[in-house]
Structure formats: structure tokens, C-alpha cells
Backbone as CSV, one residue per row, in Angstrom:
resi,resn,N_x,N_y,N_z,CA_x,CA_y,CA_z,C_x,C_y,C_z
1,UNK,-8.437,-21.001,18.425,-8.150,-20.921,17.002,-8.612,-19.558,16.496
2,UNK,-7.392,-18.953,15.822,-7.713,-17.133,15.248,-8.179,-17.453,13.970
3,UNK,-9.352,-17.525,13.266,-9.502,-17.899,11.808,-10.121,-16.279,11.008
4,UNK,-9.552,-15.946,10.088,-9.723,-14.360,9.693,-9.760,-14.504,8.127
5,UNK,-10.536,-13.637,7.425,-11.142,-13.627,6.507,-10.150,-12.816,5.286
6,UNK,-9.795,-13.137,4.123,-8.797,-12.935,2.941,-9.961,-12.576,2.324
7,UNK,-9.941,-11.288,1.999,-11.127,-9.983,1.027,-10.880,-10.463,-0.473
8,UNK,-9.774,-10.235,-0.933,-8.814,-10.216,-2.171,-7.564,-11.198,-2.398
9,UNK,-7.891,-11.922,-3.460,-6.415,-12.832,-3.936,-6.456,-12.821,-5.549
10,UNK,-4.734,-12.392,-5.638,-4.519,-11.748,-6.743,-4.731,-13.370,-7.287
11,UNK,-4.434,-13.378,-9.040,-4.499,-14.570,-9.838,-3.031,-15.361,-9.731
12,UNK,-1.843,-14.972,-9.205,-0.921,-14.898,-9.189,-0.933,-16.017,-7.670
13,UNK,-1.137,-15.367,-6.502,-0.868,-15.975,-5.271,-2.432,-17.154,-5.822
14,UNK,-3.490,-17.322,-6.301,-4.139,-18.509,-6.033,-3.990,-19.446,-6.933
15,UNK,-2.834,-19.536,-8.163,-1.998,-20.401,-8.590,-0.937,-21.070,-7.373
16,UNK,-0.229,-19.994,-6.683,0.818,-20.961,-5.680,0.090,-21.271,-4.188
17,UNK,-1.341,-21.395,-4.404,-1.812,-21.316,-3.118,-2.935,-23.141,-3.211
18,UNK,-2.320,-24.037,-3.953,-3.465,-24.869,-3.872,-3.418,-25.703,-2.919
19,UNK,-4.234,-26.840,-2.730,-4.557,-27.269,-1.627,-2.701,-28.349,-1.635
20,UNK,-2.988,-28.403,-0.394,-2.056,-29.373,-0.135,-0.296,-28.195,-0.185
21,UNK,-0.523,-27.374,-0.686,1.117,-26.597,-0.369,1.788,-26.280,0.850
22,UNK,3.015,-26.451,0.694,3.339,-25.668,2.563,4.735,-25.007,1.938
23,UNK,4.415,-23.950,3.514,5.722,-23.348,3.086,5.722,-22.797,4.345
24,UNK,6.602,-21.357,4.680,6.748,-20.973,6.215,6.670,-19.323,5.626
25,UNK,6.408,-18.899,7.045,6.598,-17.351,7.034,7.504,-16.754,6.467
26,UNK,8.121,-16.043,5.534,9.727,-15.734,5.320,10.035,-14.347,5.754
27,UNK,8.940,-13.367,6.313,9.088,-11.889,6.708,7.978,-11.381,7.146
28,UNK,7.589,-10.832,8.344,6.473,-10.024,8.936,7.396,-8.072,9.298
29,UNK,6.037,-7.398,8.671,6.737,-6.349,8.383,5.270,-5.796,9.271
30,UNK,5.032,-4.409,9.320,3.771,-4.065,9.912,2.607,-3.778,9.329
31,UNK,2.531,-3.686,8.105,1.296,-3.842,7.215,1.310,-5.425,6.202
32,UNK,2.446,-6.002,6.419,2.073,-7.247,5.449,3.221,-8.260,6.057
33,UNK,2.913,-9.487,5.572,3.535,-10.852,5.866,3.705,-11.370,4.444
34,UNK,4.938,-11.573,4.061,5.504,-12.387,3.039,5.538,-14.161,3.753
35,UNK,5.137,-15.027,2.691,5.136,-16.457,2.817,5.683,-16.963,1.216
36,UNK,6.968,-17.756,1.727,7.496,-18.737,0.958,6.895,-19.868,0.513
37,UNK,6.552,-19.841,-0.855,5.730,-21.392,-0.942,6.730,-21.766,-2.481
38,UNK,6.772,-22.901,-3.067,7.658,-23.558,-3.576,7.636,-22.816,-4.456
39,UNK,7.150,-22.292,-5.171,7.603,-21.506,-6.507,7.481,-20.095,-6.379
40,UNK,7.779,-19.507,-5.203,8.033,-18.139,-5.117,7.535,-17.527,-4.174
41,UNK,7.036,-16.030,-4.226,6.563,-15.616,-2.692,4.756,-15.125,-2.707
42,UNK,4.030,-14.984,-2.141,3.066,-14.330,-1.876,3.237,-13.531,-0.376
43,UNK,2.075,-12.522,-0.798,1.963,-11.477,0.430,0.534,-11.505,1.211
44,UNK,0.374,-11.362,2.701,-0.784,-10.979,2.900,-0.507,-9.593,3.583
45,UNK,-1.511,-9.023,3.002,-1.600,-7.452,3.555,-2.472,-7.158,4.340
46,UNK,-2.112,-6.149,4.947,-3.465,-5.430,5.593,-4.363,-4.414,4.816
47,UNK,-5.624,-4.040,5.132,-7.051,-3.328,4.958,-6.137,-2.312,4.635
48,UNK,-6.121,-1.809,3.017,-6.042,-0.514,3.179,-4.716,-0.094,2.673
49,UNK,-3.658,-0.839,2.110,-2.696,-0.957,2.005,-2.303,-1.273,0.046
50,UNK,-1.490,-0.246,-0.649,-1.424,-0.748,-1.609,-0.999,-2.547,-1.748
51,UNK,-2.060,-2.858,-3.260,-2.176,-3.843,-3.580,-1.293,-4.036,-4.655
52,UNK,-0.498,-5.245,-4.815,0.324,-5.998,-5.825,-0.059,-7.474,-6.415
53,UNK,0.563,-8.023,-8.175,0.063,-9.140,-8.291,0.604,-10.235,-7.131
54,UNK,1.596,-10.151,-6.178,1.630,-10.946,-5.115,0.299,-11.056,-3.973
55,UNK,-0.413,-10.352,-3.813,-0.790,-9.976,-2.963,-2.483,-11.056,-2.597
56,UNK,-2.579,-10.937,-1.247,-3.745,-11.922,-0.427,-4.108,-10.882,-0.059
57,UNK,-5.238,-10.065,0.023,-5.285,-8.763,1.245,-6.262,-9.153,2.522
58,UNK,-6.193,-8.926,3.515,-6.566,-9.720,4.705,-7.781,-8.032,4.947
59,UNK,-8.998,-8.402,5.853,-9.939,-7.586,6.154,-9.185,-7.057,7.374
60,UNK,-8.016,-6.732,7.830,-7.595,-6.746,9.321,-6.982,-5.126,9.067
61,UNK,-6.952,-4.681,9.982,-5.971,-3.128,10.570,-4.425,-3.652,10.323
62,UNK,-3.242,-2.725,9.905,-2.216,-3.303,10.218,-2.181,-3.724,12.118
63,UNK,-2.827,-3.167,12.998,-2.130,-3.824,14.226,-2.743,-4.955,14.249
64,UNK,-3.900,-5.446,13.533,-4.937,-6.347,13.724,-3.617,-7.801,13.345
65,UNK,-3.182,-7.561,11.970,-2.386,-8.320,11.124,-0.993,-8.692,12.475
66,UNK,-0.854,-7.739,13.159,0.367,-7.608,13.990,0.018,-8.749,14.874
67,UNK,-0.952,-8.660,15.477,-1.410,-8.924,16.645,-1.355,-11.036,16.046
68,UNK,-1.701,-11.139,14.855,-1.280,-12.201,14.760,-0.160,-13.117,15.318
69,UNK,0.709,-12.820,15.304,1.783,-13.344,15.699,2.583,-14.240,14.768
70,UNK,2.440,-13.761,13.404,3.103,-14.852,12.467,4.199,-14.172,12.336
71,UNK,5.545,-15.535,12.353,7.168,-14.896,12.461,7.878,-15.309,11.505
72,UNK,8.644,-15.458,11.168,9.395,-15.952,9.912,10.121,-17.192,10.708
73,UNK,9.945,-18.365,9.350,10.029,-19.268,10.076,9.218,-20.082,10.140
74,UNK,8.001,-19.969,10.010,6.768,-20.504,10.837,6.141,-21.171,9.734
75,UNK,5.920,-22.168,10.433,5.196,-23.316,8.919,3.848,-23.387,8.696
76,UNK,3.671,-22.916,6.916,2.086,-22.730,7.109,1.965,-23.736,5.728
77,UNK,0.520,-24.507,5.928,0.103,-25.468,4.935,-1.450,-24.720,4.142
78,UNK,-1.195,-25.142,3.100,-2.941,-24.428,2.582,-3.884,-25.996,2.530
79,UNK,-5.065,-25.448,3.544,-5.570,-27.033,3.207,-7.049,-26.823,2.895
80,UNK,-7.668,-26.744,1.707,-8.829,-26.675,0.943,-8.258,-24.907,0.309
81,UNK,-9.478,-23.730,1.050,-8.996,-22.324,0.902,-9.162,-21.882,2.110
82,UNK,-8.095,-22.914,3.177,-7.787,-22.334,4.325,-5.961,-22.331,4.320
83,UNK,-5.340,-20.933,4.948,-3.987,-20.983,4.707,-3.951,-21.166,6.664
84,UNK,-3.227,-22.368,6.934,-3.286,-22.858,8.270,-1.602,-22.783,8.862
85,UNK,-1.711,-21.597,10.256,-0.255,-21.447,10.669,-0.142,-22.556,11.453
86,UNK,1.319,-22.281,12.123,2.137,-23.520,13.039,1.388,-22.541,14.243
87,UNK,1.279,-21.608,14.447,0.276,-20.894,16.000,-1.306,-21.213,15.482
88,UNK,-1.591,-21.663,15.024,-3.120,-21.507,14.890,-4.191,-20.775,14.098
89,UNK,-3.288,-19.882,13.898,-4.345,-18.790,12.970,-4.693,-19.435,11.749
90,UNK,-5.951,-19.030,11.059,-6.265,-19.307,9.746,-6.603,-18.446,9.277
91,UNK,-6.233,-18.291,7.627,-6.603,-17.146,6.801,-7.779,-17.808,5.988
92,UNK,-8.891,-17.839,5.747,-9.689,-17.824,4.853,-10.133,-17.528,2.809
93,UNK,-9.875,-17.843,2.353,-9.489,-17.134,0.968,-10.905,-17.935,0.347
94,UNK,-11.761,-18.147,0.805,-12.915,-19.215,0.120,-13.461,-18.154,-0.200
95,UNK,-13.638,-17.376,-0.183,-15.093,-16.345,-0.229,-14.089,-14.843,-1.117
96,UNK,-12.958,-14.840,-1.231,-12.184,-13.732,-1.560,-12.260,-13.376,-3.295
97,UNK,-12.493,-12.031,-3.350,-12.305,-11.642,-4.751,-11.309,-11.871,-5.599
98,UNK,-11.376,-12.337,-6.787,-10.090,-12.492,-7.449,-9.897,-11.840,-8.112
99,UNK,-8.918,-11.032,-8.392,-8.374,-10.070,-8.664,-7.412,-10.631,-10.226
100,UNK,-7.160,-9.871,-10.755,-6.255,-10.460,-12.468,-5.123,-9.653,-12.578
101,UNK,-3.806,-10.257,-12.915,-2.840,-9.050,-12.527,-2.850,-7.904,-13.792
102,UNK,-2.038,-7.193,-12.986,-1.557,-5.564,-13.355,-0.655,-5.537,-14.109
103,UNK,-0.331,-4.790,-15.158,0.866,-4.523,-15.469,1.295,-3.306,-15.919
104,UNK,2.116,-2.497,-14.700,1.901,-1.238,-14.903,3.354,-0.694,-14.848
105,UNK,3.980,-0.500,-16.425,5.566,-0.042,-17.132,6.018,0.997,-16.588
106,UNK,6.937,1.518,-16.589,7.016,3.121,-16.557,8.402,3.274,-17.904
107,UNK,8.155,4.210,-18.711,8.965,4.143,-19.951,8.919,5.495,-20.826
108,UNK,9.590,5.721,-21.542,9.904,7.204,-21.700,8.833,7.138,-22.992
109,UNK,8.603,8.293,-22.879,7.511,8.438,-23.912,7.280,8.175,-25.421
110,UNK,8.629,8.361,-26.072,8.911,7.803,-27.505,8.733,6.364,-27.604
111,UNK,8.836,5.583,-26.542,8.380,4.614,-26.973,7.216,3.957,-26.359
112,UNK,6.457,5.205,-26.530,4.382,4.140,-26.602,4.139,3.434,-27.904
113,UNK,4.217,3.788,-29.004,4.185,2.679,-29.774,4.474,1.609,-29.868
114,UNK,5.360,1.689,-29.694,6.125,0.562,-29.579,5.712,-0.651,-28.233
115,UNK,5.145,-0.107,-27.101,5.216,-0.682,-26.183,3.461,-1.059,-26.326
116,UNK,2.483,-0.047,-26.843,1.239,-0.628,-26.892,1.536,-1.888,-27.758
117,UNK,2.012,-1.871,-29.036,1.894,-3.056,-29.931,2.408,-4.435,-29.044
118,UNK,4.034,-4.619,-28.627,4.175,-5.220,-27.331,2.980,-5.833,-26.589
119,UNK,2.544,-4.640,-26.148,1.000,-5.079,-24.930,0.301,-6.219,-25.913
120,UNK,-0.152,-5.526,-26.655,-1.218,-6.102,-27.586,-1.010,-7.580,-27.985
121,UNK,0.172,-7.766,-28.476,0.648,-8.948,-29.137,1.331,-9.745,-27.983
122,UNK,1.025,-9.666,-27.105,0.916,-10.304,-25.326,-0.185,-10.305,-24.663
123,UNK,-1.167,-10.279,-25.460,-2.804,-10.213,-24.690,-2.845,-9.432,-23.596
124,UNK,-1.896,-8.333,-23.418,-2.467,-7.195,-22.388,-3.157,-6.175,-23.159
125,UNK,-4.146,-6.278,-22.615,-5.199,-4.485,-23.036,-4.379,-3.378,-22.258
126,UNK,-4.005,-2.112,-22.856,-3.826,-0.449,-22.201,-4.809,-0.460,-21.152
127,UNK,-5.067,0.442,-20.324,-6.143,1.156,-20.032,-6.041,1.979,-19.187
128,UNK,-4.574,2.488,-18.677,-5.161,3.941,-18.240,-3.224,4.420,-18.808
129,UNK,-3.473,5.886,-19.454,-2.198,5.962,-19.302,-2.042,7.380,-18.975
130,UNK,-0.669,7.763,-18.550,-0.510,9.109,-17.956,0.626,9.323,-18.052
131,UNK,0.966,10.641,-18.357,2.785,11.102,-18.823,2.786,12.038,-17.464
132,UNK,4.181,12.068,-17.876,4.534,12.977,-16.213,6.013,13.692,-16.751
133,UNK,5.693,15.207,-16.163,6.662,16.018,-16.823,7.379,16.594,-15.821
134,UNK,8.721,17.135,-15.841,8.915,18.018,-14.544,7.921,19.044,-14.124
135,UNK,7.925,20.050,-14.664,6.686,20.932,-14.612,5.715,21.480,-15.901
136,UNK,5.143,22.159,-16.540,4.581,22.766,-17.392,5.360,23.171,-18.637
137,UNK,6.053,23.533,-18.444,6.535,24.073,-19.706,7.826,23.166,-20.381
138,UNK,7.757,22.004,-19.388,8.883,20.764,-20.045,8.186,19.646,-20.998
139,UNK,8.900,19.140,-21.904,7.793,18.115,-22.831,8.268,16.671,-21.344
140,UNK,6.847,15.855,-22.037,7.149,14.673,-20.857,8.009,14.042,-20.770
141,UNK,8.089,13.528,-19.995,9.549,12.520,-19.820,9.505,11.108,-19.050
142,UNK,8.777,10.575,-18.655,8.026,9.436,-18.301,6.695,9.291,-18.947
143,UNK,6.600,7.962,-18.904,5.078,7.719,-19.162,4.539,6.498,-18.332
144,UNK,3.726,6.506,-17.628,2.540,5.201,-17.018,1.623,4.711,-17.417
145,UNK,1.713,3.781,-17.716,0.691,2.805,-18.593,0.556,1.808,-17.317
146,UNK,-1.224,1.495,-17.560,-1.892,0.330,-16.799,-2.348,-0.881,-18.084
147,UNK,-1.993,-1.939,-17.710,-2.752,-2.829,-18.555,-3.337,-3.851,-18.212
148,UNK,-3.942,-4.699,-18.872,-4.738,-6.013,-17.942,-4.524,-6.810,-18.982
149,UNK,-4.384,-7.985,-18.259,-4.854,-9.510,-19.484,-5.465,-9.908,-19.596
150,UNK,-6.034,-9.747,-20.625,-7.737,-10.222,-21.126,-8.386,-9.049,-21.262
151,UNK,-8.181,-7.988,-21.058,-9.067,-6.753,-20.621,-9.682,-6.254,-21.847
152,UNK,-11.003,-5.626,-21.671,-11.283,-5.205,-23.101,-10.809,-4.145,-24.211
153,UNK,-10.903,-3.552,-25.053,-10.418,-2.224,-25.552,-11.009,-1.027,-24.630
154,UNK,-10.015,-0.240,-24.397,-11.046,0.965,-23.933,-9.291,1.311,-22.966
155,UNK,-8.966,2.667,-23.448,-7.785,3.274,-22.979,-8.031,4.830,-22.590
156,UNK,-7.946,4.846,-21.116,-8.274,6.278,-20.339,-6.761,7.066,-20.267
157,UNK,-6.924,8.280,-20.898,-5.883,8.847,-20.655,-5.973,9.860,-19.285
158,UNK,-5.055,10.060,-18.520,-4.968,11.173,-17.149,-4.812,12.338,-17.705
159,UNK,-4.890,13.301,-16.659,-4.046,14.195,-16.704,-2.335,14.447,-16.620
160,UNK,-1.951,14.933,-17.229,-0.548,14.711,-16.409,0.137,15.270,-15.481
161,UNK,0.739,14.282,-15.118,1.427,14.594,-13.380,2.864,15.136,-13.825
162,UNK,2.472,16.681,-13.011,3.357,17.904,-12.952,4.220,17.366,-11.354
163,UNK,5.600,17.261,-11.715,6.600,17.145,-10.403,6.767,18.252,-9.877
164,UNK,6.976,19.656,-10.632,7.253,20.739,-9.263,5.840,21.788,-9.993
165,UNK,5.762,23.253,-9.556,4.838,24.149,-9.895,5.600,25.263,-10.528
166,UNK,5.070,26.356,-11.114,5.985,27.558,-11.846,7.038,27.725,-10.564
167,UNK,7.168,27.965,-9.746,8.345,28.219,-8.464,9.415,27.381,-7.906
168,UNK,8.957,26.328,-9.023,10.262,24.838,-8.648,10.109,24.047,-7.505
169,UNK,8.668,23.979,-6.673,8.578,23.289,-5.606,7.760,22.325,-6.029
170,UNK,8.008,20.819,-4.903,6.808,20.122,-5.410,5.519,20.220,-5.491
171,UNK,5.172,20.026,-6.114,3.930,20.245,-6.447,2.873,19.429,-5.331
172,UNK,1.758,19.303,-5.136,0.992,18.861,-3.711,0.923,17.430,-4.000
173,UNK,0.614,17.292,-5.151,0.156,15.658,-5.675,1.578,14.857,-5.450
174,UNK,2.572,15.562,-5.834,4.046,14.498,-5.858,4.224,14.371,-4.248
175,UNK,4.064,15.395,-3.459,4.208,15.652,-1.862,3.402,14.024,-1.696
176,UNK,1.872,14.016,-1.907,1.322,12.919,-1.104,1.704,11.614,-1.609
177,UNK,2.158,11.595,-3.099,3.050,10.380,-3.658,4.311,9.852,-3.292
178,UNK,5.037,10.741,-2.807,6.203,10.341,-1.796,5.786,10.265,-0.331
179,UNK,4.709,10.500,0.417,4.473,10.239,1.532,4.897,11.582,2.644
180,UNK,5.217,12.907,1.614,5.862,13.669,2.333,4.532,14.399,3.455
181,UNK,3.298,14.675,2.805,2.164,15.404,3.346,0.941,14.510,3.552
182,UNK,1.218,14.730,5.632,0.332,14.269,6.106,-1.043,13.732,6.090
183,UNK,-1.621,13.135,5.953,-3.076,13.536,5.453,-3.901,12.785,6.588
């Protein structure tokens, strides 16, 4: 029996995760495993790997997660805050942080007003926001807002994220945001 330890579960997956649910594998990818359970999907991820309100994150390496052997298909039951496969493995979620979801827009800048009041009058708090321009001398043209539910007042603004530099190339930060530069 492989029994492995769940770090993080969003508020989202430990609503569709109570005792007694089943459902099956529906996709193994190499950093995460999607599971079908009756009212929609959750994810478990690997160590290290952006996090979503779907998301279980597992203490494992992606090969660690690999090495599992969970396939689509495969029937898994949650029984207490153990998620129990048709091979044996168990995920653990008793001891895991809970996490509160995210809600993070992307929307053109004329309408932040409009979209904080929105937040507000939906019990999401702001709290981090950041505009993003082509380069320097363009006014912005996106904006990113983070918010939480329940969260307290208190709204961090960024810097803003420049897409190319005076020479029209990307800029280093957009390079490691698309995955273009190694690191």
C-alpha cells in the first residue's frame, strides 16, 4: 500500500471531497492528475507546481506523482480524509492546509471601478493589483487584480509589468512568464 501525504486543499476540492464520494481518474498529465467526482473536477498536483481553486497539491516530485500509476479510468473513493485508488495508493488530506479560493480577473483598466465595487458587493476583498502595458511610454492596457473571500481590507499595488523594453523586445520578466528563459 503507497499512502502519500496532500500539503494543500483548496476550499473548493474539500467541498467535493467528503467522505463517502467516488469517482475515477479522468486524466494523468506529468505534473498533475485530474479526478472526476459528481459535481465536477478536482486536481492533484505535484510539489512545486502552480496552484488553482481546483487544486489538492501532493508533497511528491512530478516523477514521484508519475511513478504512481494512476490512469484514467481508475476508481477512486474518499473514505474519512483518505482519497483511496483502485491500485492502492492513498492520498492523505487529514493534516493538509486549507487554502480559500482566488479570484484573479484580467480586465482593461477603465473598468476598476467598476469591478472593485462588483468585488465588494460579492464579499471578495482586492488585494494585489497590477496593470500591464506594452512598454513605457504606452498608457495600460490590462489590469490584474487578486481577490479573496472574506479577506480583510488592505490592497497592494505592483509595479507594472512592461511586455517589451525601449528596443521592442521582450522584456526578461514576460520571457520567464511565457516559459521562454531557462532558469
Amino acid at each position: 500500500m503507497n499512502v502519500c501525504e496532500i500539503t494543500r486543499l483548496s476550499q473548493y476540492a474539500a467541498r467535493r471531497l467528503q467522505p463517502g464520494t467516488t469517482g475515477t481518474v479522468h486524466s494523468a498529465y506529468e505534473k498533475s492528475v485530474n479526478l472526476r467526482v459528481p459535481d465536477g473536477l478536482v486536481c492533484v498536483q505535484a510539489a512545486g507546481t502552480a496552484q488553482s481553486p481546483l487544486t489538492l497539491a501532493a508533497w511528491l516530485s512530478p516523477a514521484a506523482l508519475a511513478a504512481l500509476a494512476l490512469e484514467p479510468g481508475m476508481d477512486m473513493t474518499v473514505r474519512g480524509s483518505m482519497l483511496c485508488f483502485g491500485n492502492g495508493v492513498q492520498l492523505s488530506f487529514a493534516r493538509a492546509e486549507r487554502t480559500a479560493h482566488t479570484l484573479r480577473p484580467l480586465l482593461q483598466p477603465e473598468r476598476l471601478a467598476e469591478l472593485l465595487e462588483t468585488l465588494r458587493r460579492s464579499g471578495l476583498e482586492p488585494k494585489r493589483l497590477r496593470l500591464v502595458q506594452h512598454d513605457a511610454a504606452s498608457a495600460p492596457s490590462l489590469l490584474l487584480l487578486e481577490s479573496r473571500r472574506g479577506g480583510r481590507p488592505g490592497l497592494a499595488v505592483e509595479p507594472t509589468l512592461l511586455l517589451r523594453d525601449a528596443d521592442g523586445r521582450e522584456t526578461g520578466e514576460t520571457r520567464r512568464i511565457y516559459f521562454r528563459d531557462k532558469e
